[in-house]
N, C-alpha and C positions, 0 to 999 in steps of 0.2 A: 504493500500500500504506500502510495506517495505520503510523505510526511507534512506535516502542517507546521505552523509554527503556533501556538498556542494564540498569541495575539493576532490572526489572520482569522482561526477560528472562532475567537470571539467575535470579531467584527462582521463575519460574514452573518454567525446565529445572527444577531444585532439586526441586520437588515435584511435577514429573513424573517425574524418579528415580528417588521415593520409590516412587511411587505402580506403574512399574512393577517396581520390586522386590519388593514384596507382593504383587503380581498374581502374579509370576512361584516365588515362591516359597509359595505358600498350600497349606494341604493339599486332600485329598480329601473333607472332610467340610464341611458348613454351618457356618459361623461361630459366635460367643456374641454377634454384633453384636443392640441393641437392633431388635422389630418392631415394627409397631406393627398391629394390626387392623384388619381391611378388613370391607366388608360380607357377608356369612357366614362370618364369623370364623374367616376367614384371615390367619397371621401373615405378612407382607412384611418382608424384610428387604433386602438389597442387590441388584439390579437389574444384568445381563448383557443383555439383548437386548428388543427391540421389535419388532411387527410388527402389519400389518394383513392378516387372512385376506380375500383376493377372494371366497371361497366366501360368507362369511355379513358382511363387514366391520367385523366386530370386533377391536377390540384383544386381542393377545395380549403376555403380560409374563414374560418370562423368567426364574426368581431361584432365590435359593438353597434356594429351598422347592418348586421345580416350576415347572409352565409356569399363570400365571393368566388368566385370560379377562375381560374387562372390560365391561360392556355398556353402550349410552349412558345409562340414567339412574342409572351410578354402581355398582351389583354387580357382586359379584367372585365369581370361583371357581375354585378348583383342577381343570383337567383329566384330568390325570393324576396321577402320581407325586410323588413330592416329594423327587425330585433334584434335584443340583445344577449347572444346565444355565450351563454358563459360556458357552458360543458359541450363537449361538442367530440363527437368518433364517429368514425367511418366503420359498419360491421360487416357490410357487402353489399355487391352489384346496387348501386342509385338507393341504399338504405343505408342511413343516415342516424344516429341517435343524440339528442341534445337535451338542453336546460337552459335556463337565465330567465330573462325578462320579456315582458311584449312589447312591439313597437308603439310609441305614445299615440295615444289616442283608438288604440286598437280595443281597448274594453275587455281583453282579457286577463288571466289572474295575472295580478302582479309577480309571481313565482310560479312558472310554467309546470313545474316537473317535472319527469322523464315525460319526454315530446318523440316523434318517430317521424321521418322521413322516408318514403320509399320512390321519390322522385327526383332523388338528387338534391336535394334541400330546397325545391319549388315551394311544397304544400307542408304544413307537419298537422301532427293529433297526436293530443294528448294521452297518454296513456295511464300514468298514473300520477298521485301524489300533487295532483296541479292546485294551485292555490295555499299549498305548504311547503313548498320543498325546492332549493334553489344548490343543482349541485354545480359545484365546482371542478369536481373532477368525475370524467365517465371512462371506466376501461371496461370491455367487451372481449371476456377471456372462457373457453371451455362451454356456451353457449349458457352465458351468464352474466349479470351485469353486472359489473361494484362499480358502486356512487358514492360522492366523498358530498353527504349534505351540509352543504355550507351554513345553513340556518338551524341545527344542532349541534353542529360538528361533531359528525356521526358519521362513519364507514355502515351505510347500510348495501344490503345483497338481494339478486333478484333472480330467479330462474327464467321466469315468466313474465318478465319485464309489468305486470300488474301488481304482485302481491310481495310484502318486502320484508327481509330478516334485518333484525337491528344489530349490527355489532360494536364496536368499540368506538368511545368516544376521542375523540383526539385536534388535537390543532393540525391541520395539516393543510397542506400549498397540493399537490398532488401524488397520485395512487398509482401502483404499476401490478402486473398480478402475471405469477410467475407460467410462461406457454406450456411448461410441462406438469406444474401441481397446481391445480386451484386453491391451495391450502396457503401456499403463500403467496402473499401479499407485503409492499414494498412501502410507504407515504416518506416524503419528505417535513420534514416536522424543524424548528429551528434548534430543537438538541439532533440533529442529524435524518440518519434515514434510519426509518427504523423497521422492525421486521415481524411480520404475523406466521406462524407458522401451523392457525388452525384457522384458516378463511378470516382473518381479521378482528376474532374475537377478544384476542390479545394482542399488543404489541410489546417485544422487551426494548430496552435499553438502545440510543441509536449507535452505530459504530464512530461519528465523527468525523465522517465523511458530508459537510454541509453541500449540499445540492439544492436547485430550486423545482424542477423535471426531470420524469422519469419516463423511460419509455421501454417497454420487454417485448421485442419483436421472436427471440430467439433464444434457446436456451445457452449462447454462449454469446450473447448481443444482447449486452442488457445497458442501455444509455444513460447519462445524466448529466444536467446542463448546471453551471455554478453559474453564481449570480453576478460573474466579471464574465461571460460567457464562454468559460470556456469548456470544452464538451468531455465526459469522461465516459470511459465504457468499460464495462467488468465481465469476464468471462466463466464467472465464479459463481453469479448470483448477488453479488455484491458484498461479497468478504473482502475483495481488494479491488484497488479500480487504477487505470492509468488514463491520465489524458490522452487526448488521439489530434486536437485541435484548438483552433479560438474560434466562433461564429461571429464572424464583423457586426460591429452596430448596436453595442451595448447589454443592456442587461438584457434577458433572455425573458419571453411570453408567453413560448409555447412550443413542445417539443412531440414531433411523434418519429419513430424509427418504422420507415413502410417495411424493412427488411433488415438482414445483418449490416451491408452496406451502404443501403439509401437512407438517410437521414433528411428530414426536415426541422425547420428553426425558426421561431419568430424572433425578432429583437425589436429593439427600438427605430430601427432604421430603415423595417425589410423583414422579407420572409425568405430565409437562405436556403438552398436544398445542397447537399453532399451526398455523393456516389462513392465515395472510395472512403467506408465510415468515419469523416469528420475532418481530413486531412487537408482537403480543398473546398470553399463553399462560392457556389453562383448563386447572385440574390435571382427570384423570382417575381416578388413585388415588392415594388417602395413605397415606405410609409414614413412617416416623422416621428419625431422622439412623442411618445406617449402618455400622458398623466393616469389614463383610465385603470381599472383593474378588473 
């Protein structure tokens, strides 16, 4: 394991505190954080989720303005709505799973819940929990959901995307859940990353490895992004980790690993993608420094 310096990891816990304390306490509506224009003059502002659709293999970009769609030579477009999708994973072909907020004025609940997309993020419906439940983090592991609800701070589980197991309560920025055991489960939390090894009804002690994103594509591909951005990856499960990279453009928004190699990354300045795990990144869309969360 890389070593830290003691006063590096204080600092970083320190503004992971911060950071999930505004997560945790933000409202329901999009931010006044600066956007910046994208190509069909679309405003981007802070970045919640990543994904690549199988159906057509396009990027798709989760934010406080709607779900945007990215194409390789650089356009942008809004698919849908211009909500504010805080949780956001791609689970297959044009089906979509999210959370957060409604666009203003739209009259629905202030706290979506799990929402479902089978259109590529055109239309959603609610599924459950809507009117209570604002998660923050969605992983879709072993055809299963964990949801990190932001408005308990509660690791809840779902088989059937309707009906929901409560497990462990905790502070936590985001969830990873491991490809090969459903049993474990990963959160980044400001004492470290910490580790469930019975579906998330417990977590012990973190190792002191401070991260902000996690991403398990792979049982020997397991990512995470520190909050100076630079990318680490453990082939362990996260007993040990080495850095592989820096993603340009500051602190990091939003992380998903499509595979061992392909990485995606949001920052403050851009959404970066890497083919060769972390080593080199092209941005995909630009955006401006963020305030949102």
């Amino acid at each position: 394991m890389k070593i830290r310096s003691r006063a590096a990891t204080v600092m970083t816990a320190t503004v992971l505190a911060a950071v999930l304390a505004a997560c945790s306490s933000s409202s329901g509506t999009s931010s006044d954080a600066t956007s910046a224009e994208v190509p069909g003059s679309l405003a981007v502002s802070h970045v919640h989720g990543l994904g690549i659709d199988p159906a057509d293999g396009r990027l798709y970009v989760a934010t406080h303005e709607g779900v945007i769609t990215v194409a390789d030579d650089g356009t942008a477009r809004r698919v849908g709505d211009t909500a504010d999708y805080m949780g956001f994973t791609v689970i297959g072909a044009k089906t979509f799973l999210g959370s957060g907020h409604p666009a203003e004025g739209s009259g629905d609940h202030g706290n979506r819940g799990l929402i479902r997309s089978t259109d590529s993020g055109r239309t959603w419906k609610t599924l459950s929990l809507g009117g209570t439940t604002d998660f923050h983090s969605l992983e879709y592991a072993h055809n299963t959901v964990y949801g990190y609800d932001s408005t308990l701070g509660l690791l809840r589980v779902s088989a059937d995307q309707t009906s929901w197991d409560d497990r462990a309560a905790l502070a936590a920025l985001d969830i990873a859940v491991s490809p090969q055991d459903r049993d474990v489960v990963l959160a980044t939390t400001e004492d470290g990353v910490v580790m469930s090894t019975d579906g998330g009804r417990k977590f012990r002690a973190g190792t002191g490895q401070a991260l902000a994103f996690l991403s398990w594509p792979a049982a020997d591909a397991l990512y995470g992004a520190d909050l100076a951005g630079g990318l680490h990856r453990s082939t362990d499960g996260g007993t040990s980790w080495k850095e592989t990279g820096t993603v340009p453009g500051g602190q990091p928004q939003a992380l998903t690993a499509v595979d061992a190699k392909r990485v995606l990354v949001a920052t403050q300045d851009g959404v970066y993608e890497s083919r060769d795990s972390g080593r080199t990144f092209t941005r995909r869309l630009p955006m401006s420094s963020a305030g949102g969360h």
